[in-house]
N, C-alpha and C positions, 0 to 999 in steps of 0.2 A: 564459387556460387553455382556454378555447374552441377553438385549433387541435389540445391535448393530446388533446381530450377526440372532438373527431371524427377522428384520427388514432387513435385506440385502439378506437375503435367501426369505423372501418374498419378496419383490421389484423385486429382479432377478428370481424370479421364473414366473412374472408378463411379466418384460421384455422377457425376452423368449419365454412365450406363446405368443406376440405380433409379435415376429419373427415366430414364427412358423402357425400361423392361416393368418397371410400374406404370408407365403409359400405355405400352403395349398390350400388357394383363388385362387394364380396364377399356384400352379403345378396340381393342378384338371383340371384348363382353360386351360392349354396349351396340358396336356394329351388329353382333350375333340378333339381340335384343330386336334390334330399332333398323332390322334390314337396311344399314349403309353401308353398301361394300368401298366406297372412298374411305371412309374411316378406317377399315380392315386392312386396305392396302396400304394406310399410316403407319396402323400400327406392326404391318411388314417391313416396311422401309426402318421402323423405332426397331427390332430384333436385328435387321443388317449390319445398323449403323453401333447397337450395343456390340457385337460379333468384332468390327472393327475396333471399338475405343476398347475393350477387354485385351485384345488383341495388342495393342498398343502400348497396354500396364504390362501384359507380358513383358514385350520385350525391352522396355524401359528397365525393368527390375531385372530379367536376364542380365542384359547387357553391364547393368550396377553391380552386379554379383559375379561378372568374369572380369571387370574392370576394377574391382574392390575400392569402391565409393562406400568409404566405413563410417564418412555420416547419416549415412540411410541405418538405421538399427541394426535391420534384419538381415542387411549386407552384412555388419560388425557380428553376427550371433553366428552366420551359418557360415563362411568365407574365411581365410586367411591367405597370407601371403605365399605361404609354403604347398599351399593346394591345390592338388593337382586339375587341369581344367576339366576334365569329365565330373568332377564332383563341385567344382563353383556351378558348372550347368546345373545338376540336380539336385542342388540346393536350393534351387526354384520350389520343387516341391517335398524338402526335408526338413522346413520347420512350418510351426502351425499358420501363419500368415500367408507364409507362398503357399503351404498345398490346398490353403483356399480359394487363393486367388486362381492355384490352377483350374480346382475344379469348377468356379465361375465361367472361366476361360473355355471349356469342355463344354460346358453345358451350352453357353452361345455359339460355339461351332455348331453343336449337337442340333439348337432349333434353329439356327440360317440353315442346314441341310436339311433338315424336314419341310420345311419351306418349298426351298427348292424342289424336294421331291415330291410334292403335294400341292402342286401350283395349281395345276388343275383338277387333281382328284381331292375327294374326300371334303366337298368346301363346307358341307353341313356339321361336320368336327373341327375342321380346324381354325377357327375361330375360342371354340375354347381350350384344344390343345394349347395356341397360344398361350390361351391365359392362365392355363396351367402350369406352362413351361417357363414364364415370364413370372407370376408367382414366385417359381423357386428359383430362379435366376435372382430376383429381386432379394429372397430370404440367405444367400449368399454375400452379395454386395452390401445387406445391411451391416452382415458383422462387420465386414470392412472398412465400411466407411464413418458409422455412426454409433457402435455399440464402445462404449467406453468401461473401464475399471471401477468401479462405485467408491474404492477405495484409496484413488486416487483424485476422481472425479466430481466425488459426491453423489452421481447418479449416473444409471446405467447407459441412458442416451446425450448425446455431445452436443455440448453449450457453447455453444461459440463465444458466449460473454463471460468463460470462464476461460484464463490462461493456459491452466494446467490440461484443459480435456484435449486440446489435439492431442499431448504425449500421452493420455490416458488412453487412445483408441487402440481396443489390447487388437483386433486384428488387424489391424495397418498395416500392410507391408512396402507403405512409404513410410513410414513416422521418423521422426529424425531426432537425433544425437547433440546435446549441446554442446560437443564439440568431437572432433574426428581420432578416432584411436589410430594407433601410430598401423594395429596389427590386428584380426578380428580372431574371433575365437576358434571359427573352424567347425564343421558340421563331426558331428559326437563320432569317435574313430569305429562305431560300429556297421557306421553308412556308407563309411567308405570301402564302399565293395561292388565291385561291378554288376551282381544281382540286385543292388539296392540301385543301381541306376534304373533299370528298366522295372522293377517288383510293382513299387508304387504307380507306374505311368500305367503298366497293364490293370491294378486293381479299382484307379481312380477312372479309367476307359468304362469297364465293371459296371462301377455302381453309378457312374453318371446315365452310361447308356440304357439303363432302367428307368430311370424316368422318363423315357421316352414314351414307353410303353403304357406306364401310366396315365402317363395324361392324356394318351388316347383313351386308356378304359376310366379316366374322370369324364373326357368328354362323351363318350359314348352314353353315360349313365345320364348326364346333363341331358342331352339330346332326344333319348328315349332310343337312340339308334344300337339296338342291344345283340345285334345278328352277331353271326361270325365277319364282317368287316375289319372291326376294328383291331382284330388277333390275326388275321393273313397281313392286313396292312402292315404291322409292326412284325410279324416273324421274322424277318432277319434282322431286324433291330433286339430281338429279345434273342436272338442263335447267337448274332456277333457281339450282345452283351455280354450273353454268359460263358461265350469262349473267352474274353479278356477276365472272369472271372476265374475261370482257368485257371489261365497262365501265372494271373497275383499269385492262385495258390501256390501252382507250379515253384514261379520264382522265388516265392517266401521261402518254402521248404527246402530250394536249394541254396539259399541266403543261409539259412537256421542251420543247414549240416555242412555247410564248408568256412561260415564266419564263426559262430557261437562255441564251436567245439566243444560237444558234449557227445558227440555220436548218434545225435538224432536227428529227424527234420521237422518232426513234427510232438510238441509240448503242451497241447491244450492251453495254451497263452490266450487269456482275454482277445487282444488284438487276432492272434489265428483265428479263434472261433467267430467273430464279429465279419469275417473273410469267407467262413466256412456256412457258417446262415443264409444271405442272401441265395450261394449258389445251391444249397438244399431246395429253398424254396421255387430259383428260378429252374429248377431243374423240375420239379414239379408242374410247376406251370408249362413248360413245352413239353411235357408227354399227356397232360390234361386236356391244353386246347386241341388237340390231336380229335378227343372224343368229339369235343363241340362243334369243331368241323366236318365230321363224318356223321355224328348222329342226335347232332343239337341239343346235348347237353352238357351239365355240370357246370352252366355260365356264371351261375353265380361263383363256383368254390371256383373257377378260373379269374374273378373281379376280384376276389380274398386274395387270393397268391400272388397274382401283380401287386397287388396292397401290401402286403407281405413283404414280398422283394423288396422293392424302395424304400417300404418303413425300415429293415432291417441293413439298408444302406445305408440312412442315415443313420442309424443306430451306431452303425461302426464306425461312423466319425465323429457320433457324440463319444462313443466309448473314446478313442485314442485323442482328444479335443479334450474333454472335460477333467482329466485327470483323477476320477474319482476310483477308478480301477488300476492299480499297479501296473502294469505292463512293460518290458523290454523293448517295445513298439513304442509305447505310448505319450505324448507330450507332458508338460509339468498340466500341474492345476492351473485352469481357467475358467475366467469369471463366464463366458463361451456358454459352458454345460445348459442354466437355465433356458437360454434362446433356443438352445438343439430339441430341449424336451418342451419348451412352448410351440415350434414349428410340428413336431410328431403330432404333437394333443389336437394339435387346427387340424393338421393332416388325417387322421384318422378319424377325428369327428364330424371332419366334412364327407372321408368316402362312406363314413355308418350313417348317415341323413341321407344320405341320396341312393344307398343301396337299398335302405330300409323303404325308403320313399317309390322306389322303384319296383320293389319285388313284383307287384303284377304283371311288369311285362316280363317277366326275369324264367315266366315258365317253361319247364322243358319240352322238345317237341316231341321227345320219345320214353321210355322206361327203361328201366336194366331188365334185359329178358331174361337172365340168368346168371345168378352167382358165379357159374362155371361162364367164363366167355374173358375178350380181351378187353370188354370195357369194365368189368371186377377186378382184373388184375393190375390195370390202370389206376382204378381208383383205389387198391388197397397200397399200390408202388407209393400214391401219392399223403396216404396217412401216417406211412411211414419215414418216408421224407421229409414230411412237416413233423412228423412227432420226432425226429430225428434234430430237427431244428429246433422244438422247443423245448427237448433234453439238455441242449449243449446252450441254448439261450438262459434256461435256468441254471445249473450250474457255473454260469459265467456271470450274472447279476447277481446270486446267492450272497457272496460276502457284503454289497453293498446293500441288498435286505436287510440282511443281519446286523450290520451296523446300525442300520435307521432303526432298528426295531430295539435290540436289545445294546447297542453300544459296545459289541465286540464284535471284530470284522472274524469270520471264519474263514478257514482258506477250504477253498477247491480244487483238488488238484490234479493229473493226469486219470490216475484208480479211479474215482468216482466217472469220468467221461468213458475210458474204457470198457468198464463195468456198464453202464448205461448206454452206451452209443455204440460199443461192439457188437453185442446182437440184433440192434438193431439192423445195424449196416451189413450182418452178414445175412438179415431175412430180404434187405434190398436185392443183394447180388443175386441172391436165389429167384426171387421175381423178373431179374434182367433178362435170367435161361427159360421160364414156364412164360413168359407175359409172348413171345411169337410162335410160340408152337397152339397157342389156343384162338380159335377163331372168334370173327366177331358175332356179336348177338348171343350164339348158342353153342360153345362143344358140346360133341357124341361122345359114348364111350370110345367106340370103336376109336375116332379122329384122337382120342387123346393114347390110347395103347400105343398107336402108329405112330404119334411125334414123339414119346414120349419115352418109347425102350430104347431107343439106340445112344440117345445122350446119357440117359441113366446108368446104363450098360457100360459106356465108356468110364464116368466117371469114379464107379466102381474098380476097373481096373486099376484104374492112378491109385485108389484109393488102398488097393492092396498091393500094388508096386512098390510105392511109396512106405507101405509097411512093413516088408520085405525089407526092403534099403533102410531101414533104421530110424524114421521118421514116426513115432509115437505121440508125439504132442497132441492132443488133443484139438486145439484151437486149430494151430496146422493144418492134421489130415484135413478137417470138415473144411477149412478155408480151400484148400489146394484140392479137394476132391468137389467142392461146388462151383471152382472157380472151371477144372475140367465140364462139369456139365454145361456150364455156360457157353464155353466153348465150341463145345461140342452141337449145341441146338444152330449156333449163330451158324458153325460152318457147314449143318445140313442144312441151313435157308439158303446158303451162298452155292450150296451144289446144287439143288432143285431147281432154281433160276437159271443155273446157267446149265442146266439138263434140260431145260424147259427152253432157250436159246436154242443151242444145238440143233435140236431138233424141227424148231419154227423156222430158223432161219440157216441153219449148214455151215456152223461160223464153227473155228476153229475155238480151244479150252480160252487162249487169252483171249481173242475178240468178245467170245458170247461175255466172256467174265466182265469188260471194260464195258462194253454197248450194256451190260444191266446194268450197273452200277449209274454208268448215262442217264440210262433213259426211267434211272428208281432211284434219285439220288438223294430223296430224303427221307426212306424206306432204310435203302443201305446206306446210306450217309449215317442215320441214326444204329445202324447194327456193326459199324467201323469204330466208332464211338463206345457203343458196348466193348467191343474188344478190347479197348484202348485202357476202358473201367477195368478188365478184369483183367488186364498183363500189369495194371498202375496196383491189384490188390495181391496179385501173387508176390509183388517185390515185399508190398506191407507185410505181408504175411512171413517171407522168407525172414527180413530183417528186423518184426515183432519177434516171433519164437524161439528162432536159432541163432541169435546174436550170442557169440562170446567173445570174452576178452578180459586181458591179463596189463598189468604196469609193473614197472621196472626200474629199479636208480640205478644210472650203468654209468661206467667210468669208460674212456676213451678204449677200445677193443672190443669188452664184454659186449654179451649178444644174453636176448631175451626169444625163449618159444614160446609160438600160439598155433594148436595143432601144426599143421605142414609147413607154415611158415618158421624161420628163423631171421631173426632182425640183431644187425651187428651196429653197435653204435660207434662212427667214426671219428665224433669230435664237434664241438660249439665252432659255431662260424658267426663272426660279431661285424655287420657294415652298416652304413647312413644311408637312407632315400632320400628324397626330396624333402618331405615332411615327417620321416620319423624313424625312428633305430629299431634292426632288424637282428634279434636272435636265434640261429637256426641250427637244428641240428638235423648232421648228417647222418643217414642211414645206409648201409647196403641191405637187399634183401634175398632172402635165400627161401626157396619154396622146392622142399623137399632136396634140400643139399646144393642145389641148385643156382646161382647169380639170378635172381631176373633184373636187377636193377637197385636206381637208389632214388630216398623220399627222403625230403629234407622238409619237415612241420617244422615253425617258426612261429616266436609271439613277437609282435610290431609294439614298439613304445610310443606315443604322442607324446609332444610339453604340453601340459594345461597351462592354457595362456594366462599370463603374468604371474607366472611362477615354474620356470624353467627347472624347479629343483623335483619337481613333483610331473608324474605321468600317471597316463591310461594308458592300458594293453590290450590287446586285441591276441584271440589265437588263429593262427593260418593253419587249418589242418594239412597233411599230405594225404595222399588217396590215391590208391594203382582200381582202377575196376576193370572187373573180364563179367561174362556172361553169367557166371556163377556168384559172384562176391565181390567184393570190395575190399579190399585190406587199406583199415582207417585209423591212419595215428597222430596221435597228441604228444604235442611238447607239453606236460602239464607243469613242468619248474626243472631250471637248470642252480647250476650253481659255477657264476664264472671262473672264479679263484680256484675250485678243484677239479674243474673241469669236467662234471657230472651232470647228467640229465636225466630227469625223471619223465620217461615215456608212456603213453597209454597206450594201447593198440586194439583195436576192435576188430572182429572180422563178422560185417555183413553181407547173411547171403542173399543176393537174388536182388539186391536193391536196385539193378540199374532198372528193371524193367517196371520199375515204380514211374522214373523220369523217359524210358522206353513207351509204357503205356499212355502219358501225357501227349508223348508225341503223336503220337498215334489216335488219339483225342482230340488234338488239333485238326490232324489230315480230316478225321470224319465229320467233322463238325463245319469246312469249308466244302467240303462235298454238299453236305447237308443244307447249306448255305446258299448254293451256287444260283443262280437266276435260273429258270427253271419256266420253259413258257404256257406249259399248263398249270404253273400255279397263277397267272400273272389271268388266264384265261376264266381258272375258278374265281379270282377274286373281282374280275368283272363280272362275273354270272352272280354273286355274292354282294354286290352294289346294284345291278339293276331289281336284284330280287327285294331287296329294304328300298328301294325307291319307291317298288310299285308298292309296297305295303303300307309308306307313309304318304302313300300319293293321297 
């Protein structure tokens, strides 16, 4: 009785917070309304108290899922006995019930800390931020609690006078079992990877922490309060968003190139791209509000791209929820999908009523002085960002057009994104290097000669070194010779400053270097970050062009070449883990006649529960990386009985500084980040100045 009884404590703790963040929504609005701030601090107390009971279905369904209570379903779907405890934890959020309930879960941490942070400021917002926030808290808990199976059901919302609709509630992540399996199934053996522990916790961080943002620029529009407020307010809510958008990518692409073995990390996959939109757009959005801050414009296409963002966040959980897209990411078909595209349709037609409703105050304070200037280069970075987003946004809904239209699904597939999104992304990186050497308002000639020969100059050298050295490819040079100009501009902004140091202040190369960075940390927080973009596009570029590679059926001795390297095959190694049988072959390797060591690639068998005769596999790549390459090989089929294996071996160059540049993305991005008390200064000089204006 024990599973019943935490199973009903969860559910109703579920339920509850659905009544109470629909309380919130409406008693925030009506306070706003009918000036009663007793109301407003109810419906404070109603966001605390849902933070808590969310909190609570947590850990109930945790604790069910490392306890393996296989009357609860979704314990039974995503758990088994044999599984190891890092992945009954993050089965919490590996099937489609728990990873909603986590992101309910997120989102009510998300508004008790804005709360908190806005106790005292900003009171003429956050009233409907509430009810913004309290909105899609609420449009989460419905799927939960009340959205049922039609086809189990009868109807899409739960009847209580009908038997069958509690087991009809497809996102329950209590719904219970008519009786208890002896053994659960087990989360799909592709999860079981330690990137897939943290992938999704960074991407669902991502896209929750953008609705934050939003529903300050929903409330700002409601309010008429249209200044730059409500974008300093939220800046490091939309910095620390879009760094956990990051990391999702980050972690997906090293999930895709060390689980999936195919030699790549990145496959234009539905789900990747639904990962990849959001941070297009929110990346656009913090180099936009930049201009609205300094020279009071672009408010509106800055209210579009938070719109943007969050639409296309949901977007990506209707893509991997609804099942109507294929994906290796993606959950089965759910009856889910219409609610996701009823929520978007309310969402977007309430921010097009009120933007349109609004535009008079929406005017700019200033004008573009000059196509040549940094506020052009701004806004052409951010056309191509968005148009970069809804390149890869069309190509990834295409097949399901096609289907509705004509009744054959077409595929789209890597060539078509490449083809379309690589020149895009390479006229990005080029704006990365021209977007700080041009000033704002107005460049001179002369001012653009002086920034502009010494990076060009450099890049040109790589660009005939490199061709020199045997480096031809086309895509290549211009990547690797744009990626130097970039370079090159970021590191004479880093030497000007700290030549400009030096000299004001008598500080030594590190100090002046550390005290800029200090006291310009989100100047060069933002130019750390550039770097991070163009060491993360040199690796793309090494391990796009120059990737080769050779397979091999090798009997126990025989050795297989690929350039410099030599790979000697030692023998199948056959043992049991916890939960699954491990086939591995051993390798020696030899780089230029040379031992460097040995790589032992493996594919992992699962039993498919109830039916011990039958398995899944899984491939473990091996991987040696140095600074130059990667030597990456694949068991792609053994044969036990003659003791042969068939090897792939790929050799990519350059690809660490793909996951080197991430890093390094991260660093700037927390710089960038950092509390900072002339912003905290502008953004009071930025409140009393909309005060007096609405005085």
């Amino acid at each position: 009785m024990a599973d019943f009884a935490m199973a009903d404590i969860g559910y109703a703790s579920l339920l509850l917070s659905l009544v109470l963040s629909l309380y919130a929504a409406g008693a925030a609005f009506y306070s706003a309304r009918r000036n009663r701030p007793e109301v407003l601090a109810s419906a404070k107390n109603a966001i605390f108290v849902t933070a808590a009971l969310t909190t609570v279905a947590v850990g109930i369904l945790e604790w069910a899922l490392i306890t393996h209570q296989f009357r609860i379903q979704y314990v039974a779907e995503e758990t088994n006995l044999a599984q190891p405890l890092l992945y009954n934890v993050s089965a919490l959020w590996g099937g489609q019930e728990g990873s909603l309930l986590f992101w309910a879960w997120l989102l009510a941490i998300f508004t008790a800390i804005v709360l908190v942070q806005n106790h005292d400021k900003n009171q003429e917002l956050i009233p409907y931020v509430i009810t913004g926030l309290g909105i899609a808290q609420g449009f989460f808990l419905v799927l939960m609690t009340i959205v049922t199976d039609p086809a189990q059901s009868g109807f899409f919302i739960y009847n209580p006078f009908n038997p069958a609709a509690a087991a009809a509630l497809v996102g329950n992540p209590f719904r219970m079992l008519d009786f208890t399996p002896v053994d659960g199934n087990g989360l799909n053996p592709l999860l079981q990877n330690p990137g897939m522990f943290i992938h999704p916790v960074t991407q669902y961080l991502g896209y929750v922490g953008f609705t934050v943002p939003f529903a300050f620029a929903m409330a700002a529009l409601f309010t008429r309060r249209l200044s730059d407020v409500w974008i300093r307010t939220t800046r490091r809510w939309t910095l620390i968003s879009w760094l956990f958008l990051s990391l999702g990518l980050l972690f997906g692409m090293q999930w895709a190139y060390t689980e999936l073995g195919w030699g790549g990390y990145w496959g234009w996959d539905p789900v990747e791209n639904a990962s990849l939109m959001p941070w297009l757009t929110g990346t656009a959005f913090l180099h936009s509000v930049m201009i609205q801050e300094r020279r009071g414009m672009l408010k509106v296409w800055n209210l579009v791209l938070v719109m943007l963002t969050f639409i296309l966040s949901i977007l990506g959980t209707f893509i991997t929820r609804s099942g109507v897209i294929e994906s290796v990411h993606a959950f089965g078909v759910s009856s889910l999908g219409p609610w996701f595209l009823m929520f978007l349709a309310v969402t977007l037609l309430s921010f097009l009523y009120l933007l349109f409703n609004r535009m008079n105050d929406l005017k700019e304070e200033n004008e573009l002085d000059s196509l040549v200037s940094r506020e052009s280069s701004f806004l052409l970075n951010n056309l191509i960002l968005v148009g970069a987003a809804f390149a890869t946004l069309w190509g990834t809904i295409f097949p399901m057009v096609s289907e509705a239209i004509t009744g054959k699904k077409v595929t789209v597939g890597a060539p078509f994104f490449n083809e379309v999104d690589g020149p895009i992304f390479l006229a990005l990186i080029v704006l990365i290097g021209i977007c700080p050497l041009i000033g704002w308002r107005r460049a001179t000639v002369e001012n653009l000669i002086r920034n502009f020969l010494r990076p060009f100059a450099a890049a040109i050298v790589v660009v005939i070194v490199l061709f020199f050295l045997g480096v031809h490819e086309w895509y290549g040079i211009v990547s690797f010779g744009t990626a130097s100009f970039v370079l090159a501009t970021i590191s004479l902004e880093f030497y000007r400053g700290v030549l400009a140091r030096r000299r004001q202040f008598q500080e030594n190369i590190i100090a002046a270097a550390v005290n800029l960075v200090a006291n310009n940390r989100r100047r060069y927080g933002g130019y750390i970050v550039h770097i991070g973009v163009i060491l993360a596009v040199i690796g793309i570029a090494g391990s796009s062009f120059y990737e080769v590679d050779t397979q091999a059926n090798l009997s126990k001795g025989q050795t297989t070449q690929l350039k410099q390297f030599t790979i000697q095959f030692d023998g199948l190694q056959t043992y049991p883990t916890e939960n699954h049988d491990v086939v591995a072959a051993r390798l020696t390797i030899l780089e230029n006649g040379n031992r460097i060591g040995t790589l032992v690639p493996e594919k992992d068998f699962y039993s498919v529960p109830g039916d011990p005769s039958q398995t899944q596999s899984t491939t473990e790549v091996a991987v040696r990386t140095t600074p130059l390459e990667d030597l990456y090989i694949i068991l792609a089929g053994f044969d036990s009985q003659a003791g042969t294996a068939t090897i792939k071996v790929i050799i990519n160059p350059l690809i660490v500084w793909l996951w080197v540049g991430f890093g390094v993305l991260v660093g700037g991005t927390l710089v960038a980040a950092w509390p900072d008390p002339r912003e905290e200064r502008a953004l009071a000089r930025s409140r009393v100045k909309e005060a007096l204006a609405h005085a």
